[in-house]
Structure formats: structure tokens, C-alpha cells
C-alpha positions as CSV (number, residue, x, y, z in Angstrom):
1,X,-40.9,-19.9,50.7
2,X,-41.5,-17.8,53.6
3,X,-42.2,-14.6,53.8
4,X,-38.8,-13.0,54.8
5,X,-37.7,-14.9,51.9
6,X,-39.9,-13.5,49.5
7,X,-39.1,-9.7,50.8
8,X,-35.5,-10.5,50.4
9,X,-35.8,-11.6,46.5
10,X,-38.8,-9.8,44.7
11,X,-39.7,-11.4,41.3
12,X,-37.8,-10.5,38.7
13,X,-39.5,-7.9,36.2
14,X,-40.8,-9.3,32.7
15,X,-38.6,-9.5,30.1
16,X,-38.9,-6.0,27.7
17,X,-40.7,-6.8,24.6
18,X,-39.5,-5.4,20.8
19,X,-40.4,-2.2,20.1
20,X,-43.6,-2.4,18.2
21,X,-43.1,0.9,15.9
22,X,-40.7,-0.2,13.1
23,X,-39.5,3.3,13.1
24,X,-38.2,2.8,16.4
25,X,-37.0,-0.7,15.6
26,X,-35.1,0.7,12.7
27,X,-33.0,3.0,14.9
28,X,-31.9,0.1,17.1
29,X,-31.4,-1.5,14.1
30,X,-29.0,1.5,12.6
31,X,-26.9,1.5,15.0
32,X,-25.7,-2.3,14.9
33,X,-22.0,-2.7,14.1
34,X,-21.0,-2.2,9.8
35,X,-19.7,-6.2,10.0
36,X,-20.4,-8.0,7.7
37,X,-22.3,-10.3,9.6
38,X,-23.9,-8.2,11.5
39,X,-27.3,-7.4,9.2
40,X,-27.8,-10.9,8.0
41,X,-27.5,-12.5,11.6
42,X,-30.0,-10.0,12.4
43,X,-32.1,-11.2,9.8
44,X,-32.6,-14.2,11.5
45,X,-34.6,-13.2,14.3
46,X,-37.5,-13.1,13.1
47,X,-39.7,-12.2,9.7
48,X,-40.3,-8.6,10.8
49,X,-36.8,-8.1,11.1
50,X,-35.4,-9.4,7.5
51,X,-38.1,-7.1,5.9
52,X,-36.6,-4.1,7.2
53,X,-33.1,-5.1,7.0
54,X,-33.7,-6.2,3.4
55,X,-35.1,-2.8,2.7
56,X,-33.0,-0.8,0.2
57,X,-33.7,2.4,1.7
58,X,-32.7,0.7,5.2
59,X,-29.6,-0.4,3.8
60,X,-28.8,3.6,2.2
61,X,-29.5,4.8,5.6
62,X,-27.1,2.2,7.4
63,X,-24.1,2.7,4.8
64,X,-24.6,6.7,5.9
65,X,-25.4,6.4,9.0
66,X,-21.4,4.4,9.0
67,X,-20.2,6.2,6.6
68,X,-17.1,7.4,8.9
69,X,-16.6,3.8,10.2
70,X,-16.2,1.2,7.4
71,X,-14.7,-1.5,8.3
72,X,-11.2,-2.9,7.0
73,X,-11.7,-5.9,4.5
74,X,-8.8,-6.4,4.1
75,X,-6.1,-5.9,1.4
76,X,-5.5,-6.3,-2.7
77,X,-2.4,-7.5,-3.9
78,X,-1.4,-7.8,-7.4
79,X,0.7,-10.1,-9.3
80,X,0.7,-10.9,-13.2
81,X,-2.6,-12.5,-13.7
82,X,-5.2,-11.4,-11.0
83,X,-5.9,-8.8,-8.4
84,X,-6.0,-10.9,-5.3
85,X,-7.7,-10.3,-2.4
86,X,-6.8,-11.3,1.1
87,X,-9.2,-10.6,3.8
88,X,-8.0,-9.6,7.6
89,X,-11.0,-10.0,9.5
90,X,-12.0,-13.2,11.7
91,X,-15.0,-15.6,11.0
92,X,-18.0,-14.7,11.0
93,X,-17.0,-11.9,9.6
94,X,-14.1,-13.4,7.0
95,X,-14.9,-12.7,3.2
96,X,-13.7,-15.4,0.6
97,X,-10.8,-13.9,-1.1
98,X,-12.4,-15.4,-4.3
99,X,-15.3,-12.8,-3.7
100,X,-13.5,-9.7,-3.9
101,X,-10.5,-10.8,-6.7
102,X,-10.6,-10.0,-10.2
103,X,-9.0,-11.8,-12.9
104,X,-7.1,-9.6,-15.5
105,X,-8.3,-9.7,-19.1
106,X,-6.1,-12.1,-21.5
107,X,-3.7,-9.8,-23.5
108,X,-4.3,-6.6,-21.3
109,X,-1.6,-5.4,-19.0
110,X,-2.9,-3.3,-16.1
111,X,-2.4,-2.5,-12.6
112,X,-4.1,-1.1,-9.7
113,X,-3.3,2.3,-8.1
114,X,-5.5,2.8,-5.1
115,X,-8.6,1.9,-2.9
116,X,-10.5,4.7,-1.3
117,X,-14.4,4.9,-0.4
118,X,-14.9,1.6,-0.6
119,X,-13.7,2.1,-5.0
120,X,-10.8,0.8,-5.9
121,X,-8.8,2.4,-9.3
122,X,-7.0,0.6,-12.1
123,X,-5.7,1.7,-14.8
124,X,-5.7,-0.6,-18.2
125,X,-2.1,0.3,-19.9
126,X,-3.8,-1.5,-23.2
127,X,-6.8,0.4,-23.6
128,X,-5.1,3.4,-22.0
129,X,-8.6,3.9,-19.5
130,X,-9.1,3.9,-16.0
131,X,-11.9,1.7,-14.3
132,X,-14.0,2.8,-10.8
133,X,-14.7,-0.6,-9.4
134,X,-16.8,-1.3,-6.8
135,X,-15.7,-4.7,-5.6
136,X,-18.5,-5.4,-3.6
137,X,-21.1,-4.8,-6.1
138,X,-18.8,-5.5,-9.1
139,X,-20.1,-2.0,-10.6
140,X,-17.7,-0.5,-13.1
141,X,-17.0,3.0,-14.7
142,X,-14.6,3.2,-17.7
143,X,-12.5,6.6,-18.8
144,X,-10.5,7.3,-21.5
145,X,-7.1,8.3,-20.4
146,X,-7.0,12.0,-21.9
147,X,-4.5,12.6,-24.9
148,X,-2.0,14.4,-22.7
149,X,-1.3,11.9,-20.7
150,X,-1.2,9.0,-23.0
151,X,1.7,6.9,-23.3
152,X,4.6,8.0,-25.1
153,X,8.0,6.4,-25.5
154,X,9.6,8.0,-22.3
155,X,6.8,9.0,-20.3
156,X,3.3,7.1,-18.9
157,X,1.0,7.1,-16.7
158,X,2.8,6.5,-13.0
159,X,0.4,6.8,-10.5
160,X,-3.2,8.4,-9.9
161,X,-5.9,8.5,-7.0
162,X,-9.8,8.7,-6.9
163,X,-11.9,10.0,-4.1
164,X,-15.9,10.4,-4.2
165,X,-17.6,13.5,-3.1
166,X,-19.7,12.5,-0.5
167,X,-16.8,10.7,1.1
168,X,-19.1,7.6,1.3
169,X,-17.5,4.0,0.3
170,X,-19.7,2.0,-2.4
171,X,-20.7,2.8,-5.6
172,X,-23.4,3.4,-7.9
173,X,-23.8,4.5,-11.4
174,X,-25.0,8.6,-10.3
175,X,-22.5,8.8,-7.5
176,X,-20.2,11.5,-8.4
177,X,-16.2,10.9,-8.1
178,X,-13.1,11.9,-9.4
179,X,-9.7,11.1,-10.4
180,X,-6.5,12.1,-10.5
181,X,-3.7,10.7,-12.8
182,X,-0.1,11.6,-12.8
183,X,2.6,11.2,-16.0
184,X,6.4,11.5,-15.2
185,X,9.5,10.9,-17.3
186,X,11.1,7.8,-17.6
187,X,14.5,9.4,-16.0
188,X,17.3,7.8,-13.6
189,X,16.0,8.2,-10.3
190,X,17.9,11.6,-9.4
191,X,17.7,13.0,-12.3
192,X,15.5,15.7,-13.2
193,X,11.7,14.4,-14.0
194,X,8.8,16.6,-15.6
195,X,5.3,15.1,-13.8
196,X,2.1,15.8,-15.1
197,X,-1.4,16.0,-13.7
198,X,-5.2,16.2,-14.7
199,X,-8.3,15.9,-12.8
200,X,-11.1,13.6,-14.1
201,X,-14.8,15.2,-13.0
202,X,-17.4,12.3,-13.0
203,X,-20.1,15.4,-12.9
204,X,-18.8,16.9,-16.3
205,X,-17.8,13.7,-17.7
206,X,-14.6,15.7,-18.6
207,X,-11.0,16.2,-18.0
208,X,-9.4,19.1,-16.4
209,X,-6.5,21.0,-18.4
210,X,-3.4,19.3,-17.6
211,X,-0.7,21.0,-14.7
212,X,3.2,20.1,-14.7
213,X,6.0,20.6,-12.4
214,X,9.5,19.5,-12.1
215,X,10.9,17.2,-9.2
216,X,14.0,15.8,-8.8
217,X,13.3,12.0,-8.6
218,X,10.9,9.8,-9.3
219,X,7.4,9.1,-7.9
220,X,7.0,6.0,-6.5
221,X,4.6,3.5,-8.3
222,X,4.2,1.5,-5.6
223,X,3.0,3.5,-2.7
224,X,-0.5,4.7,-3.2
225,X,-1.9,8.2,-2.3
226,X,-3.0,10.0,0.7
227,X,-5.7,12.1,1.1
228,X,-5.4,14.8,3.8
229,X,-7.8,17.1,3.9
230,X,-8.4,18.6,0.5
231,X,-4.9,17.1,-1.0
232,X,-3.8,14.1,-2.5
233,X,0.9,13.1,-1.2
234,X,2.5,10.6,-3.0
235,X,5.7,9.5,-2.3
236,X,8.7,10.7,-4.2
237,X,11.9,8.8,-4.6
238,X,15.9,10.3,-5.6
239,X,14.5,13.8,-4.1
240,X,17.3,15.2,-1.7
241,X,18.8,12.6,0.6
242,X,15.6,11.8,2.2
243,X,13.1,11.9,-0.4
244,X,10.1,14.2,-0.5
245,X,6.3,14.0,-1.0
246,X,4.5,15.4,-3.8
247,X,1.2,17.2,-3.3
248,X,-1.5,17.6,-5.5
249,X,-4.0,20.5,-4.1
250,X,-7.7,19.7,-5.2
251,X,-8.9,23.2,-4.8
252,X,-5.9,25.2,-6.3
253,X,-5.7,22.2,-9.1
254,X,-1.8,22.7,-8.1
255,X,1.1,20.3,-7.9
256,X,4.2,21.1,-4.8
257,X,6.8,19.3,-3.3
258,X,7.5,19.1,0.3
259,X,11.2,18.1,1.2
260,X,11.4,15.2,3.9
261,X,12.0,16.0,7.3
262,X,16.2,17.1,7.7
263,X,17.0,15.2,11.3
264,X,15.7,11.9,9.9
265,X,17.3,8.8,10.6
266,X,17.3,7.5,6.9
267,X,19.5,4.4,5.8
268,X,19.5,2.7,2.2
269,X,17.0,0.3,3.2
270,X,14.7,2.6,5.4
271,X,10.9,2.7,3.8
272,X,8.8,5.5,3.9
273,X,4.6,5.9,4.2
274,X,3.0,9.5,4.1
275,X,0.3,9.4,6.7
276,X,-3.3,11.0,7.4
277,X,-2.9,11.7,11.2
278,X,-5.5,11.4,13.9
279,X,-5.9,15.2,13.8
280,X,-6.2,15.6,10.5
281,X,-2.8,16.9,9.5
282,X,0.4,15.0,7.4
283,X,2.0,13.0,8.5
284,X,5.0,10.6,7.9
285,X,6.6,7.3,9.4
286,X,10.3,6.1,8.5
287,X,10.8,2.9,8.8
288,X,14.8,2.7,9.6
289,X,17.4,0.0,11.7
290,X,14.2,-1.6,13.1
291,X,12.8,1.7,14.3
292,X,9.4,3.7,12.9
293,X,9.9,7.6,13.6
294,X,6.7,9.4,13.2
295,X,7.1,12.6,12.1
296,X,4.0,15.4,11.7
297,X,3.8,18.7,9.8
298,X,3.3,21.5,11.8
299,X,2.4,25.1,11.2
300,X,4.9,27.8,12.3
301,X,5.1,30.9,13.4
302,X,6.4,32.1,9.8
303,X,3.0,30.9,8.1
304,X,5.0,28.5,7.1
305,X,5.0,24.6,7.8
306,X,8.1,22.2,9.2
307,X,8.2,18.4,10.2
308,X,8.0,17.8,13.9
309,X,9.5,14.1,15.5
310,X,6.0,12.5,17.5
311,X,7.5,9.8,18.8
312,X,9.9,6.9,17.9
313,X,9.2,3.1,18.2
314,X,11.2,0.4,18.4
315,X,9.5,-2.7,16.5
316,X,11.5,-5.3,18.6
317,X,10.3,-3.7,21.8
318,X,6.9,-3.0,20.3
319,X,6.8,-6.9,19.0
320,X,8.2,-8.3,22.6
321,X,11.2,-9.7,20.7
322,X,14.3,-11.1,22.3
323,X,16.3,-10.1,19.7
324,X,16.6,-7.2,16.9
325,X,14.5,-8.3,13.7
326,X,16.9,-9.3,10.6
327,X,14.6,-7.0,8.6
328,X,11.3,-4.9,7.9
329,X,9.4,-2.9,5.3
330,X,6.3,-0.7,4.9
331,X,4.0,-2.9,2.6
332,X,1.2,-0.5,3.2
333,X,-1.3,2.1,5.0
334,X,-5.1,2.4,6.1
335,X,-5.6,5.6,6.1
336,X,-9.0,5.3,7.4
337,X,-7.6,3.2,10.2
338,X,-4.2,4.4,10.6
339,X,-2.4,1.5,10.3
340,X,0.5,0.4,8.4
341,X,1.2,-3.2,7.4
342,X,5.0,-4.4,8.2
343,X,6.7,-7.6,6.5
344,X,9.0,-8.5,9.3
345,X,11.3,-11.7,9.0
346,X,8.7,-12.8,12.2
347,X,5.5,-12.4,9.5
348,X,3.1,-9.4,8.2
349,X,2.5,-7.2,10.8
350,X,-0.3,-4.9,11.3
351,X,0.2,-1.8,13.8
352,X,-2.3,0.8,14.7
353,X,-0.5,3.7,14.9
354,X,-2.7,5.5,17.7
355,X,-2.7,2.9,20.3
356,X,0.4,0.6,18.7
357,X,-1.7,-2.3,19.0
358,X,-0.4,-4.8,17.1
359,X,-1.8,-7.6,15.1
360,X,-0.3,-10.8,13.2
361,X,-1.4,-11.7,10.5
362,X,0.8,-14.2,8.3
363,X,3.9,-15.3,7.6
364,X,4.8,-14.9,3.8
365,X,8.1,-14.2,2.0
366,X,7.2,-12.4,-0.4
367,X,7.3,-8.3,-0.4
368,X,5.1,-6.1,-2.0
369,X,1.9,-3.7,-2.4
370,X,-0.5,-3.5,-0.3
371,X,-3.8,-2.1,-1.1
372,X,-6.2,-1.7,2.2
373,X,-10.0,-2.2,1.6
374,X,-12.7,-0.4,3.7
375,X,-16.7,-0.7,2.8
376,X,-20.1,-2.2,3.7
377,X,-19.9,-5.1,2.8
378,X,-23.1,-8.3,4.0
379,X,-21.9,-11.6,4.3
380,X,-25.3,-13.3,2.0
381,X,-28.0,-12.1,0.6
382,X,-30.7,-10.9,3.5
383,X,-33.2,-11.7,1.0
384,X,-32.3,-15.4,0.3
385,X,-31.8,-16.7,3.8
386,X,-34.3,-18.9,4.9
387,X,-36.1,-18.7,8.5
């Protein structure tokens, strides 16, 4: 090689070497994406690696350090005999359904009523108590359902929400959470219903003093909460022409209902989801005629609040379809993602609402529930793989 040549191309620089201080290593480390795959592929670099990935305190640190980020799972559905889980991300970062479900007890009837912070809350209508479940670990907390809200011949326990108060998903045995369960009539749907509420505090190991209010309609068992900001929505059916939310206020320990927006298009068949918007505020999307209106709550100048119209999307449009779609329904909302699921007669669809990115994810029939699953959640045991 002459000369010139040489000048032209100077030798490349040596490769970096691994930080040597493992408290630097741990940073880079921190900061890897909250996959599933992500800390046991990691693992497999090398010895010095798996021994600080494997390290419990490591593995505290990562969960906080991604504590805003957790990653969709995927979804729980339930039917008669299990609570099914169907998982949405791709390989290498898919989860067995079979890893997350959980058969039902034989001769209990129960149900589930919500995932948030990587818990998920059901309620055993047997036993009349609610469980914390972690699915990842499989760690459970049992409550009594407290005597005023027990089942009586007309009224039970509807609907209820749990949050932990770090705001951190997983579970373990001193994190501190609580719950919310609601009791309403068993009323036609606009008739006058009388809905109860109480606060469990995992802290005092006690129940707060049960709150009532009266709504006209029914809250809807199968859309689960919201939590926006310090307040819990859930969706309220029969109320006025186009429905209403109910709000529970965590601070105030108070229960209020907020009327729908006036100048929305609502049909028989439109579906409603209360949303947690990108800025923090509520939100809601009305899924009518093969449009979604997204509609935000807004302060006023009268220190007051009223519904404002975003923007309004037209699925076939949005979907690239030829043709309007036969039908569509809400079957659920991330909230941590802001997404809704959409059974369309063209499959499940999941739309993020920010971007309207949308994804497909499978054709199916059948319309129902769906629960959305966030957490940390590593695909194997760090400490078993082999090098």
C-alpha cells in the first residue's frame, strides 16, 4: 500500500472496551428497553453481566427507573371458567398466554374489574372479597368486601378500581394500594339507581365509611375505570340521551356525575370509552356510524368545565378501506398507552390515539371485555440460563 494510500485511509481506532466500574456498567444497563427480552438477552453476554442483571436490587432500580414506561402485555379476557390472557407483543418478546391466565376456583363465581400498575382486581361474588393479583409474580392479597356493600337481593357489587401509591406496576406484600368498590341498584336502565362507594386503604388495613349518590341509569359493568389525575370515571348507561360518567374524587372521598357532551353524534349502537388524555385531562371517544369523535373536558371561563370536540376520525379512512365497515365497537382502553381496542367486521383493531397508528391484531367474532396489561415482566429466569 503506498503511501498516499495510507494518508487517505488511517487505521481504524480500537474497538471501545466495557466499562470496567460496574457502577457505570449498571447505568448502561438501566437504561435498556422494559421488554421482556431485553434483561435476559443481556444476560448472555457474559458472566459479569448476568450477576448484575440477576441482582434484586438491580432489578428494583430498573422497574423504577421504567416506572412511567411499562410496556403493554397484552390483554385479559374473561369467560365462564378462566381469566385468559392474550398477549399483543411480537416474538422475542411474546408471553405464553398460559403464563399470565388464571383458572377460576370450582364452585366460585367471580369476575375481574380492572388492571392498573401492573395488579389486576377481581372480585370473588362467593366469598364476597376482592383479590390484588400480581400476574407476573402470582402474589395475592385477599379483602373482605365490607358489610355495606355486601350483596343484597337488589343491589351488589358493580364495579370497583385499584391504584397503588407509588404509581409503580408489580406487587409485593408491603406495597401499599387501594381500592375502590361501587354497589348500585338492580333498576331498569333509566330508572333511578342509588350507587354506593367505599375506599379500601392497604396502609390501615381498613375500610373507609361508605358515600352514596343517585344517578339516573346504570353503571356499566363492563367498561373498567379511568384514573385521571386524582379521580377514578366510570361509564354510566340510561343517563340523559348520551349517557354520563361517574366520578369518584380520591381526595374529597366524593362521588359526581358529569353529563356527556350535548352536540354528540350518538346512535343506538354508538360505544363509548372515557379517556386519560395526553395532557392529563378527561377525556372521551364515541364510537358512532363508523366514526370516533374525541371529545376533551375543558376549563371555562365560569370555573366551570364543558366538553370540547378534538377531532373526528373516520375508521374506514383511518383503516384504508374501500368501503364503509358493516360494524365496530369499543372492546377496550390503555390508558397508559392511549389506545383503544376496536372489533371491526375486518378484525380487532388497535389505534393509538395520539399518532392514529394503527395495528391489527386478529380476527375473532366474538365481542367483549377487554382488560389491557402493562408491567415488567422477563421472559426466563436470569438466574437459570446457562452461558
Amino acid at each position: 500500500m503506498s503511501e498516499a494510500s495510507m494518508r487517505r485511509h488511517p487505521p481504524s481506532p480500537p474497538a471501545s472496551a466495557l466499562p470496567d466500574d460496574d457502577d457505570l456498567l449498571r447505568e448502561f444497563l438501566l437504561r435498556l428497553p422494559p421488554l421482556p427480552s431485553s434483561l435476559p438477552r443481556a444476560s448472555l453476554v457474559c458472566r459479569r453481566w448476568r450477576r448484575l442483571l440477576s441482582d434484586p436490587q438491580f432489578l428494583r432500580r430498573f422497574r423504577a427507573f421504567h416506572h412511567r414506561s411499562p410496556k403493554l402485555l397484552g390483554f385479559f379476557i374473561y369467560d365462564i371458567s378462566r381469566l385468559t390472557f392474550t398477549p399483543t407483543l411480537d416474538p422475542p418478546d411474546h408471553i405464553p398466554s398460559s403464563r399470565l391466565s388464571l383458572p377460576q376456583p370450582r364452585g366460585e363465581i367471580w369476575s375481574i374489574l380492572g388492571c392498573r400498575h401492573g395488579l389486576a382486581l377481581l372480585l370473588n361474588r362467593t366469598r364476597l372479597e376482592i383479590t390484588v393479583w400480581d400476574p407476573v409474580t402470582g402474589v395475592q392479597r385477599h379483602v373482605a368486601v365490607p358489610p355495606g356493600l355486601s350483596n343484597e337481593s337488589h343491589k351488589f357489587v358493580c364495579q370497583g378500581a385499584l391504584l397503588c401509591d407509588d404509581g409503580h406496576a408489580g406487587c409485593h406484600y408491603s406495597k401499599p394500594f387501594k381500592v375502590v368498590l361501587l354497589r348500585s341498584d338492580n333498576v331498569a336502565p333509566h330508572a333511578d339507581c342509588q350507587v354506593c362507594a367505599s375506599l379500601y386503604d392497604s396502609q390501615t388495613g381498613a375500610w373507609k365509611d361508605v358515600i352514596s349518590t343517585s344517578i339516573r341509569g346504570l353503571i356499566c359493568p363492563s367498561k373498567p375505570s379511568i384514573l385521571v389525575e386524582n379521580s377514578l370515571y366510570w361509564s354510566v348507561l340510561g343517563n340523559h340521551e348520551n349517557g354520563a360518567t361517574l366520578e369518584f374524587d380520591l381526595d374529597r372521598q366524593s362521588l359526581a356525575i358529569i353529563d356527556h357532551p350535548v352536540g354528540a353524534l350518538v346512535t343506538q349502537n354508538s360505544s363509548f370509552q372515557i379517556l386519560r388524555m395526553e395532557d392529563g385531562g378527561l377525556g372521551l371517544a364515541i364510537l358512532s356510524e363508523g366514526s370516533i369523535q374525541l371529545w376533551e373536558r375543558k376549563a371555562n371561563s365560569d370555573c366551570g368545565a364543558r366538553w370540547m370536540l378534538q377531532r373526528t376520525v373516520e375508521l374506514r379512512l383511518l383503516l384504508s378501506q374501500s368501503s364503509p365497515l358493516d360494524a365496530s365497537f369499543i372492546l377496550g382502553y390503555d390508558e397508559d398507552g392511549h389506545a383503544i381496542f376496536v372489533w371491526t367486521d375486518i378484525g380487532v383493531i388497535m389505534i393509538q390515539l395520539k399518532s392514529m397508528q394503527f395495528r391489527n391484531l386478529f380476527e375473532t367474532n366474538i365481542i367483549c371485555t377487554y382488560y389491557p396489561y402493562s408491567s415488567f415482566y422477563t421472559a426466563g429466569e436470569i438466574l437459570e440460563l446457562k452461558l
